[in-house]
N, C-alpha and C positions, 0 to 999 in steps of 0.2 A: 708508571713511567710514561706511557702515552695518556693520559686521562687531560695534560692539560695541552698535548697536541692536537687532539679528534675535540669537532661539537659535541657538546654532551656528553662526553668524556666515556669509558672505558667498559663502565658494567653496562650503562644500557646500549654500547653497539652489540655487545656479546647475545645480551638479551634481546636485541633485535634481530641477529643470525639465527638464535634458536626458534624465533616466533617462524623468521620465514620457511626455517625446515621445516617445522613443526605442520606448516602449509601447505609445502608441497610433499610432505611423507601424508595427509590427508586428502589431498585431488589427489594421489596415484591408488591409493585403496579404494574413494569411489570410484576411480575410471577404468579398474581394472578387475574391480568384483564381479563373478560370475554369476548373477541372482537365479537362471534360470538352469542351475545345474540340480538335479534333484534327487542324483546318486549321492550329493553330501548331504541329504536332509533321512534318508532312510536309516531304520535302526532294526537288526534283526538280533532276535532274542531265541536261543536256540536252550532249551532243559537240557536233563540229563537222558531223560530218553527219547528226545530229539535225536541228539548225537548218537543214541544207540543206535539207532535207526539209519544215520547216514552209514555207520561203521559197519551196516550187516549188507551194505551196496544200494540202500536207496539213495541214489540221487534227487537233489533236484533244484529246478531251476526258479530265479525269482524275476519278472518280468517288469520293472521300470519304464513306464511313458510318461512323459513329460512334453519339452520341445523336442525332445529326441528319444528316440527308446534305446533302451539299458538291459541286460539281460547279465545277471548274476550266474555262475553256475557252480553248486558247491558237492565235491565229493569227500567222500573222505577215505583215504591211503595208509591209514597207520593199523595196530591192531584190533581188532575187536572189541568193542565194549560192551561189556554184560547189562542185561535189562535190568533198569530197576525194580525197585519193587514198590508198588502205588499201595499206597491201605485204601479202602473204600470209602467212597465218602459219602457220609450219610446227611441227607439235608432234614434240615427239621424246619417244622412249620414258623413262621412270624406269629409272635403273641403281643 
């Protein structure tokens, strides 16, 4: 219906709107990325008798420096968790 009112007619303005979103949805992710945030780069990996251990009251804290310092602090408030049970491990020599 408008294709032969508009230059160049109808799909490439549509695909011209989407280019220029597409452009500015791209400058606001770079100009709005936090690079020097380093609480989202940390990954903490807790076992089973990790969390026994939180769950019998040890706390404790994880210390974050970066451009800024971060201090984690995990306890844990539910019941009890029973120790595992580790088998021993035996290393054997490289042949």
């Amino acid at each position: 219906m408008l294709a032969g009112m508009l230059p160049g007619g109808y799909p490439e303005m549509v695909i011209g709107i989407a280019g220029e979103l597409a452009q500015i949805f791209a400058w606001l992710i770079i100009n709005f990325r936090n690079d020097d945030d380093l609480s989202s780069e940390r990954v903490i990996l807790l076992d089973r008798y990790d969390l026994a251990l939180l769950s019998h009251g040890k706390a404790t804290d994880y210390n974050f420096n970066g451009l800024g310092h971060h201090l984690l602090k995990i306890k844990y408030t539910g019941d009890p968790v029973p120790f595992p049970h580790r088998p021993a491990r035996v290393r054997r020599p490289h042949r």
